[in-house]
Structures are given as C-alpha cells and as structure tokens.
C-alpha positions in Angstrom: -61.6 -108.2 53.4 -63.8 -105.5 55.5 -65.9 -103.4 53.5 -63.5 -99.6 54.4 -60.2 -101.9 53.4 -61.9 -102.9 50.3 -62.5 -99.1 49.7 -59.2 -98.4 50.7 -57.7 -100.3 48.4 -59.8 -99.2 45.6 -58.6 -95.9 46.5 -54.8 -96.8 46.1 -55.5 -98.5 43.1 -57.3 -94.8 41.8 -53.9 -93.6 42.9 -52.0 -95.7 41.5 -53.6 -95.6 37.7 -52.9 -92.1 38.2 -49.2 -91.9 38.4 -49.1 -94.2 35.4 -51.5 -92.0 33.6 -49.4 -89.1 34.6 -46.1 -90.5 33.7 -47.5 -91.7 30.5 -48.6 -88.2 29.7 -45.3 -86.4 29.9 -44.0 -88.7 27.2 -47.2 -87.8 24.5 -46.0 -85.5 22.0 -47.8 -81.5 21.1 -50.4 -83.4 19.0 -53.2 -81.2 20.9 -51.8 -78.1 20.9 -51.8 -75.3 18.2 -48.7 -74.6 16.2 -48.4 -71.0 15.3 -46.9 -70.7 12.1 -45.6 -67.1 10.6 -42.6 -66.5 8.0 -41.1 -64.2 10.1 -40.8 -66.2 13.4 -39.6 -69.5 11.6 -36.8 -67.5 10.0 -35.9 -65.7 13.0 -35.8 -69.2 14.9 -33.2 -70.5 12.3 -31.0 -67.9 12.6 -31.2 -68.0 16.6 -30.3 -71.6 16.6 -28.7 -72.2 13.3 -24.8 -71.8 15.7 -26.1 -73.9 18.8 -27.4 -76.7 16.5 -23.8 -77.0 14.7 -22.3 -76.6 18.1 -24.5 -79.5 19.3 -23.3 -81.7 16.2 -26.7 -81.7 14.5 -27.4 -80.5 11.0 -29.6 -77.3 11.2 -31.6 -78.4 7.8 -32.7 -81.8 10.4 -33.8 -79.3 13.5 -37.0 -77.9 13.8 -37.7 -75.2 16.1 -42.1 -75.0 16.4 -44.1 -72.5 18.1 -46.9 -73.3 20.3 -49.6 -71.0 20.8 -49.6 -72.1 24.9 -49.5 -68.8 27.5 -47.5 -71.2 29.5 -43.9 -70.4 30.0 -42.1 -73.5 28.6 -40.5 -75.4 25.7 -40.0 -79.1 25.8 -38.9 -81.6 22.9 -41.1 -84.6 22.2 -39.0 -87.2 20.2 -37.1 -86.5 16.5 -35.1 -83.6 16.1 -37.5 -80.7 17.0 -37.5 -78.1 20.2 -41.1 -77.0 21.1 -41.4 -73.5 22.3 -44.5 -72.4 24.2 -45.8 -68.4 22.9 -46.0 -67.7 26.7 -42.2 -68.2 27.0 -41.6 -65.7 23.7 -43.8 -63.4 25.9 -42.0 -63.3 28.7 -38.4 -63.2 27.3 -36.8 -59.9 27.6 -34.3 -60.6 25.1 -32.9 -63.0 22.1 -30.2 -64.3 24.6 -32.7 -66.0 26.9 -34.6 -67.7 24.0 -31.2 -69.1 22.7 -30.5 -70.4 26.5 -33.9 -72.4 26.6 -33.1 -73.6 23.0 -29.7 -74.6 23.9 -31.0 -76.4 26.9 -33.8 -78.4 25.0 -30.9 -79.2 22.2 -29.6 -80.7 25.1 -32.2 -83.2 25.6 -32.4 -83.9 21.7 -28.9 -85.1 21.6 -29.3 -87.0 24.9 -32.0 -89.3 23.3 -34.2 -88.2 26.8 -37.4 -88.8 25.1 -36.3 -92.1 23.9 -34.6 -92.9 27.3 -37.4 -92.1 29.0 -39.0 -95.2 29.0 -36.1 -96.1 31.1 -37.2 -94.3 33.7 -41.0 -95.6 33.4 -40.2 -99.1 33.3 -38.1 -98.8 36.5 -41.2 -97.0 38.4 -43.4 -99.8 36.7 -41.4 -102.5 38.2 -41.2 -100.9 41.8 -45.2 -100.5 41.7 -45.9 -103.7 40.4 -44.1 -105.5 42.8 -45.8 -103.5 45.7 -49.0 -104.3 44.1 -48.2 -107.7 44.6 -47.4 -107.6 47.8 -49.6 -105.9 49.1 -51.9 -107.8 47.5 -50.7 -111.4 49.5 -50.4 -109.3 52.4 -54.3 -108.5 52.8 -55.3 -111.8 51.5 -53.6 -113.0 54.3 -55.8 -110.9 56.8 -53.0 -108.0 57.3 -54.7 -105.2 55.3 -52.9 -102.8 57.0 -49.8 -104.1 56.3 -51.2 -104.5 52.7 -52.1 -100.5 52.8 -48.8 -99.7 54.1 -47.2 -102.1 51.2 -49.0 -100.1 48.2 -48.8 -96.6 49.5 -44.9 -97.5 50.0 -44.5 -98.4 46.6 -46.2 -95.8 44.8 -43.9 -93.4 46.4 -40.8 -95.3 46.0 -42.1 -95.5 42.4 -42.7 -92.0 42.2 -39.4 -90.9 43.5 -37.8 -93.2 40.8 -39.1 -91.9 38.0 -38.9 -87.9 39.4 -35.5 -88.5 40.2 -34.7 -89.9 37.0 -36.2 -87.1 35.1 -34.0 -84.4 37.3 -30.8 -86.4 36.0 -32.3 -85.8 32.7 -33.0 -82.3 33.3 -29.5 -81.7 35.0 -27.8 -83.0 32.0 -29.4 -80.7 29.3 -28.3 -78.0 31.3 -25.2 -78.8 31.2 -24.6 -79.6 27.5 -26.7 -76.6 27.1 -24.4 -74.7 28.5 -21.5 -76.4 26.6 -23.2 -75.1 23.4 -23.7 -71.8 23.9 -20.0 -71.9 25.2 -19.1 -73.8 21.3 -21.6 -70.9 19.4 -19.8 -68.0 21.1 -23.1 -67.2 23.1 -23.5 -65.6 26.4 -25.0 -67.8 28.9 -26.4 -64.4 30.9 -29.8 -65.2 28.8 -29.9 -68.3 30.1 -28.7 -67.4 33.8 -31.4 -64.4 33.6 -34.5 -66.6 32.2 -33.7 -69.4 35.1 -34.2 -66.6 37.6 -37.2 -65.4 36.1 -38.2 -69.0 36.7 -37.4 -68.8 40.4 -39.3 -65.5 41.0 -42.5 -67.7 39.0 -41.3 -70.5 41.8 -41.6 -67.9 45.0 -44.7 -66.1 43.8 -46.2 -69.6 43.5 -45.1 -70.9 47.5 -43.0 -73.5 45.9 -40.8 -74.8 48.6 -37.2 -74.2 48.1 -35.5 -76.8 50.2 -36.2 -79.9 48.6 -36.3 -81.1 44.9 -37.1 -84.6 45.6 -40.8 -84.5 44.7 -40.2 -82.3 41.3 -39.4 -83.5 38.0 -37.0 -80.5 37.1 -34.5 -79.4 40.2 -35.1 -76.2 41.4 -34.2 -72.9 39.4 -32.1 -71.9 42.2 -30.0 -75.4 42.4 -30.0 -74.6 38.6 -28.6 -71.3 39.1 -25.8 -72.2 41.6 -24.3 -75.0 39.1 -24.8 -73.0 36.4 -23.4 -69.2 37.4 -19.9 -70.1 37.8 -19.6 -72.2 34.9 -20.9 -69.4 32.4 -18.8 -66.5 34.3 -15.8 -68.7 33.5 -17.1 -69.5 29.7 -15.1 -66.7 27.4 -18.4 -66.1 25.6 -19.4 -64.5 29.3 -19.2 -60.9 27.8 -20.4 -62.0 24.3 -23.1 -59.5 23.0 -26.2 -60.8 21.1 -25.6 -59.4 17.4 -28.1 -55.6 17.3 -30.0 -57.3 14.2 -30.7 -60.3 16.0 -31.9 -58.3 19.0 -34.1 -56.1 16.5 -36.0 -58.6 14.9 -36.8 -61.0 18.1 -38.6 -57.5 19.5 -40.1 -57.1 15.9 -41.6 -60.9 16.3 -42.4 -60.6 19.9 -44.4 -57.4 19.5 -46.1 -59.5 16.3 -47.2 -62.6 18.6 -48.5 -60.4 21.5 -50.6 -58.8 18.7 -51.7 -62.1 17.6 -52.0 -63.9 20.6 -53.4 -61.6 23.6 -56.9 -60.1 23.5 -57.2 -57.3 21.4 -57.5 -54.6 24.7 -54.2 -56.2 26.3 -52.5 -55.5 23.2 -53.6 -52.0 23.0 -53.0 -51.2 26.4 -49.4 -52.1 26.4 -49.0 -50.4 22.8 -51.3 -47.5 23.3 -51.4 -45.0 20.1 -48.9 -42.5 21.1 -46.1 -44.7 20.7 -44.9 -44.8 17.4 -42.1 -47.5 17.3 -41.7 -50.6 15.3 -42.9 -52.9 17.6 -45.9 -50.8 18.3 -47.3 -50.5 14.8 -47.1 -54.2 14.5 -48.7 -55.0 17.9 -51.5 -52.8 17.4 -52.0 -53.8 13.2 -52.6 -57.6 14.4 -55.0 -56.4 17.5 -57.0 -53.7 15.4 -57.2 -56.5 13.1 -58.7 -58.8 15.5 -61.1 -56.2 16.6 -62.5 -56.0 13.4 -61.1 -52.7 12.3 -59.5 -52.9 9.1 -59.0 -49.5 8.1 -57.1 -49.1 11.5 -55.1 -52.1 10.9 -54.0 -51.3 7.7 -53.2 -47.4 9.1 -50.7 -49.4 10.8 -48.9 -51.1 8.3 -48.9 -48.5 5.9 -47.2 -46.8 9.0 -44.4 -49.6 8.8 -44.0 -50.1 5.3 -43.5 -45.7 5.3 -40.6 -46.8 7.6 -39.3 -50.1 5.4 -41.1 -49.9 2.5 -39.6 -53.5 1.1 -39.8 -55.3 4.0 -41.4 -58.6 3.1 -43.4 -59.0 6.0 -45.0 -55.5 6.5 -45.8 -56.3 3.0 -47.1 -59.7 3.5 -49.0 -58.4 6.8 -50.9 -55.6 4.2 -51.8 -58.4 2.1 -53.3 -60.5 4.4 -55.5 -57.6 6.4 -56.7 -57.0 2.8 -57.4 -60.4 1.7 -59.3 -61.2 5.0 -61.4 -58.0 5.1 -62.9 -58.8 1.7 -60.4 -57.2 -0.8 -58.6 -60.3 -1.9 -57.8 -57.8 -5.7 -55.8 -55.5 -3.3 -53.8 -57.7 -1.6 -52.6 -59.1 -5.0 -49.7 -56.2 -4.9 -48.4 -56.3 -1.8 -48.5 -60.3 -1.0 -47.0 -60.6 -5.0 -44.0 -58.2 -4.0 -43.6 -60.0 -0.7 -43.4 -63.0 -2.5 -40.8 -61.9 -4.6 -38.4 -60.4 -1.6 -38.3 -63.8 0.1 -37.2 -65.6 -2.9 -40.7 -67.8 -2.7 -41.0 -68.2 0.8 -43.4 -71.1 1.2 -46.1 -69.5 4.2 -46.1 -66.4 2.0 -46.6 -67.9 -1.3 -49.1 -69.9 0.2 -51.0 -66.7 1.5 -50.5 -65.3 -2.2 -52.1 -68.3 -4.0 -55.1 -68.0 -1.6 -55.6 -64.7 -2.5 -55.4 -65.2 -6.5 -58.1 -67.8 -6.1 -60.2 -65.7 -3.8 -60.4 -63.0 -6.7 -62.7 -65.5 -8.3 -61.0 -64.5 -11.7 -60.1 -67.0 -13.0 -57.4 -65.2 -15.3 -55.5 -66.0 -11.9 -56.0 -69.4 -11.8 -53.0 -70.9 -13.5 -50.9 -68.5 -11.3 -52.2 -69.6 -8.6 -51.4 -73.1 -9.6 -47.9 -72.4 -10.2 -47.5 -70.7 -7.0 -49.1 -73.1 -4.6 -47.2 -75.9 -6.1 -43.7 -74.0 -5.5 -45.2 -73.6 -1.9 -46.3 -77.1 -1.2 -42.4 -78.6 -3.0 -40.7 -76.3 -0.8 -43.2 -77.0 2.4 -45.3 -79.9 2.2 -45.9 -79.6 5.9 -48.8 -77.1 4.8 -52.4 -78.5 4.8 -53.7 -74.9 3.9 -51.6 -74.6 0.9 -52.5 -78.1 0.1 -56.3 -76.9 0.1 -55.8 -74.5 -1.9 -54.5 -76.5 -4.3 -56.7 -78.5 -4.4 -59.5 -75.6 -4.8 -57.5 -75.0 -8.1 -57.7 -78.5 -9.5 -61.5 -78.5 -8.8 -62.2 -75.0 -10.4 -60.1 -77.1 -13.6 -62.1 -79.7 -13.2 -59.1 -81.9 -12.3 -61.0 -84.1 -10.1 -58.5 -86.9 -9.3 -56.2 -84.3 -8.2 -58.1 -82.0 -5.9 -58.7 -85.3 -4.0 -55.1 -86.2 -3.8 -54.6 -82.8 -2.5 -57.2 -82.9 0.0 -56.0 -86.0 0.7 -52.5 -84.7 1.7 -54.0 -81.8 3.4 -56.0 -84.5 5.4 -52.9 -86.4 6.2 -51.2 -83.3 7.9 -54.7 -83.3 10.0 -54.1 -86.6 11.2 -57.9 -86.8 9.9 -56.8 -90.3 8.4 -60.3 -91.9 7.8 -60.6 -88.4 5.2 -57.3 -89.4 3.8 -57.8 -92.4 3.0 -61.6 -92.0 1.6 -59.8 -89.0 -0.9 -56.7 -90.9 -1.7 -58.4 -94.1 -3.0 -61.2 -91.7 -5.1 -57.9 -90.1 -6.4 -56.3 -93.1 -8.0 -60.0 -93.9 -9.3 -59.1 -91.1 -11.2 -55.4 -91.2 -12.1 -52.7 -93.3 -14.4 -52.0 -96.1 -12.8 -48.4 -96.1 -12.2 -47.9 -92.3 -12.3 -46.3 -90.3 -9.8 -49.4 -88.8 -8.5 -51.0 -92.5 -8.4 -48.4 -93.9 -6.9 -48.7 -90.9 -4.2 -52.2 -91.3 -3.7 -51.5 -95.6 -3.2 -48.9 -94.5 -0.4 -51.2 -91.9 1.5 -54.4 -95.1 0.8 -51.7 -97.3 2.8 -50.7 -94.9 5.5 -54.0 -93.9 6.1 -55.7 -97.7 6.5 -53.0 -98.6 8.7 -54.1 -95.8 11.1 -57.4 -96.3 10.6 -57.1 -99.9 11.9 -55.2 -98.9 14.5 -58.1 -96.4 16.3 -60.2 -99.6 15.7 -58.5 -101.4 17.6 -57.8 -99.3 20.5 -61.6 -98.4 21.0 
C-alpha cells in the first residue's frame, strides 16, 4: 500500500469512528445538562400534559416532564417515561398550545419505545459499515486501493442513509400519534401546526435546503406541515381554545425563566420599568436579583404579592431574595406561608428548611428537621434538600445520619465514589438491621457497582 492510500484510508477510518461516535451520541441521555427545577414550572407542566398523557395511555403519576436550562429550541426523550424540554423552546413559544404540541409529539416517541428501538437502527448501519470495511479492506490488499476507497466511502454513506432514514420513520411516527393525542385531550393542534412553522422559518434563515430530507435525521418542517395541516383542520378539537388560566400562568412562568435564564440587561430591556404587568414584575425581580440588587428585586415582588397577595410563589420568590441577600430571619414569613398554600410542596419546603437552618438559631432546628424530611418523602429526587438534612443531623450531632444523607444527596450527583465512602461510614454508625442501615447497605451496593464500572472503562 502507497504511502497517500495509507493516509487515505486513515482518513476514512477518522470518518468512519465518527459517524459511530455521532450515532452513539444521539442515544446518551441529558446526564450533562442542567435541569432547571422551580415549583411553579413543574406544576404548570402537569397540568399541560396531565390530558395528553391519559390520551396516550400512560399514567400521568409515571411521566415526567424536565426542564433543561439549554437556549436551544428543542425537547427530546431519552429512555423511561420522561419528555425533556429545552428553556430555549419555553422562550420561544408564543403560547401554551405550542408547548402541549411538542409534548404531545415527544409522548409520541415514549409510547413508541424509539429510544429503545433505536438500537435497531444502529445495528443495521453497523452492519452495512462493517461489511464495507471488510471489503474494502481485501480490496486494497489486493492492490486495488481505489476500488478499496470507493468500497469504504460507499458504505459509510449507505450506512449513514440507513440509520437517518430510520430515525425520520421514527420522527414521522411521533407526529402522527402526537397528533392523535391532542385529537383524544380535546387540544387544538394550531400550537403544534404554528411551532412547526416557527421551525421552518429557523430552517430558511439557516440556508437549510428544502428539497431533500435524505441527509436529516428529522424530515423537514415543511413535509411536516403538509402531512400534518389537513389532519388537524379535520380533528374537531381544530377550534378548541386553550383554557385562559392555562394561558395565564405559562406567560407567568415564561416571563419567570427569561428572568432566570437570560443576562440580567436582556431581561430588562424586554421588561423595561414602565411596564407594570405580571409578567413584568416577575422578569425584572429574577434579573434585578441577578444583578445584585436586592432592594429592587424585592420592590418587585412586593409589587406582585400587592396584586395576589396569597400567591404561593410571589411568596416563595420574597423568601428566597431574602434568604440569599443575607436575611435568612425574613424570609422565615413569607417561605412559611408559601409553604402552607401549597399543601407542603416539596421545592418550597425545601427552600423553607434552608432558610430555618441558615438563621443559625437553633430554636429552628427541629423544624427544620420535620420539614426537610416531609420534602425529601414527598421528593427524594432533591440532593439540596438532602444536604440540608444532613446539615441538621450534624448540628445534632447525629453523625451516622448526616452521612446517610450526604450519601443520598451524593447518589442524585451521580458522585458515586462520595456515596459509597458516606454510606459505608453511615452504617459504621447505625443499627444494624434498621431501616436507615439497611438504606445506607443499598446505596454502599449501588455505589461500588458503579464504581467498578468507571474502573473498568478507563
């Protein structure tokens, strides 16, 4: 073999490790990215989904819908029951309507197993490449390393154009058993129809070709559209209006993440301080909060809570600016009463129990205990509840404990070499055979099994 064909085929080989790099990277799960949690959001989410969920047959306590902090406009499903949903996509939604379209469209890949049959699709394009790999392979060792070129650049895009057509069937088929669920809910599909097109304008400012799909993994929005349009204008749920409430509280929690999510200045310039709605008051609390400006940030709230002066979260948001500017005391009132309105909602509670040990006082450390452990029974999906608890045990001098509950917190990190190092000094400390022992022995287990596992793979 010459010395260019030799390069040559090192540079198809680069090629080739990277399509099965790439392919193996659309099936990885959100591990990487940053889930926003907020009260607020989660229970909006619920009640925007609760009717597609039933309509898909699922059960809405098994669904989870997460938010991403991602400016990316998308939403994707990575195995189990849960639809990802990017902040950029909440962003650029102009109603509750489109949301529930994407969410209907992702149930559609849930129920279709598509992350689990997507190895399907892998394997075929692994077989196609492999075998071109081969021979090509015989083909230059037989002096023909053109022929051998021409073998492996044929196979990766055969291989390529299995697997990319094989993910538009996927994609194909969520829309249409999206569609069949908003259809069962009694939701418009114009939300869905309007966010698609939003998708093609994204497409044309972008030079994306419009004649061809072959080389995309999703078909084109406008293909999308055409299939789509005259199935929802035939659906009776065409003219179906998006309950006001509904409406309301998505522009309440879209205002809320811009606040939280965008810099500070593009907050305030799109909510400058002569408007005076809802939405602006809580874009502007988060960003003057950001900034540093506490007294501005809690101007705002106290202009929301002069509006809705029981609403849980204006409350909870007052309780948190005062907590993290230094006033933990203050925010006792506000994140108590919050508390309270949301029956013990587990984020809040969690906030609540942070602040009673921040006060130092240690008059508030057995409610504090009582309250983080309601949080963490209700939510154990909460490693900063689960710190704070464990703050609490230490300041008892309940040793064994804090270290189970830095050792669950740990877990939820996927920090499992922490995990296991706190949950074997916890049953040190514990009755054998007690609940919390036998906890700690589980999360000891868990934790050396992954352990062993990051071993091996280095």
């Amino acid at each position: 073999m010459s010395l260019p064909t030799a390069k040559r085929v090192m540079r198809h080989m680069q090629q080739l490790l990277a399509l099965f790099v790439a392919i193996a990277l659309t099936v990885q799960p959100a591990a990487a990215q940053s889930i926003l949690r907020d009260a607020e959001t989660e229970a909006l989410f619920d009640d925007m989904s609760e009717p597609l969920i039933r309509a898909a047959g699922l059960d809405p306590r098994n669904v989870d819908i997460i938010l991403i902090g991602d400016k990316s406009i998308n939403a994707f499903v990575a195995g189990g029951q849960a639809v990802y949903i990017h902040s950029g996509l909440i962003e650029a939604a102009d109603n509750a309507n489109e949301v529930q379209g994407v969410i209907a469209h992702e149930l559609g890949h849930v129920v279709g197993g598509h992350v689990i049959r997507h190895s399907d699709g892998v394997k075929q394009a692994t077989g196609i490449t492999l075998l071109s790999l081969v021979l090509g392979a015989a083909a230059i060792a037989a002096g023909a390393g053109e022929a051998g070129m021409g073998i492996f650049a044929a196979g990766q895009q055969a291989a390529l154009g299995k697997y990319l057509a094989f993910s538009r069937v996927q994609e194909s088929s969520a829309d249409i058993a999206g569609a069949d669920y908003l259809s069962k809910a009694g939701i418009s599909g114009r939300g869905s129809l309007a966010f698609f097109k939003k998708l093609q304008n994204l497409e044309f400012r972008l030079a994306i070709p419009q004649d061809d799909s072959y080389d995309r993994t999703h078909p084109l929005s406008g293909e999308r559209i055409s299939v789509l349009q005259d199935v929802y204008e035939k659906d009776p749920a065409w003219d179906a209006s998006t309950d006001p409430a509904l409406e309301k509280r998505f522009q309440r929690v879209k205002a809320k993440l811009k606040g939280f999510v965008d810099e500070p200045t593009a907050t305030l310039r799109d909510y400058p301080e002569y408007k005076t709605s809802i939405q602006a008051h809580y874009a502007r609390a988060y960003a003057w909060h950001k900034s540093a400006y506490p007294d501005k940030a809690l101007a705002e709230a106290d202009a929301l809570l002069a509006v809705e002066p029981e609403d849980p979260y204006f409350l909870e948001l007052k309780g948190q600016i005062l907590l993290e500017s230094g006033r933990p005391t203050d925010a006792l009132e506000p994140l108590r009463k919050a508390v309270y309105l949301t029956n013990n909602q587990p984020l809040i509670a969690a906030l609540f129990g942070h602040a009673l040990v921040a006060t130092e006082d240690k008059s508030n450390f057995d409610e504090a205990e009582k309250v983080l452990k309601a949080a963490v029974s209700k939510d154990n999906a909460n490693p900063f509840a689960w710190y704070q608890l464990g703050v609490i045990y230490s300041q008892q001098g309940d040793e064994p404990r804090a270290r189970l509950a830095s050792a669950e917190g740990f877990v939820l990190q996927r920090n499992a070499p922490l995990a296991l190092r706190n949950a074997q000094t916890a049953m040190l400390g514990l009755p054998e055979g007690s609940p919390d022992w036998i906890r700690a022995q589980d999360i000891a287990i868990l934790a050396r099994v992954a352990v062993e596992e990051n071993r091996k793979r280095r």
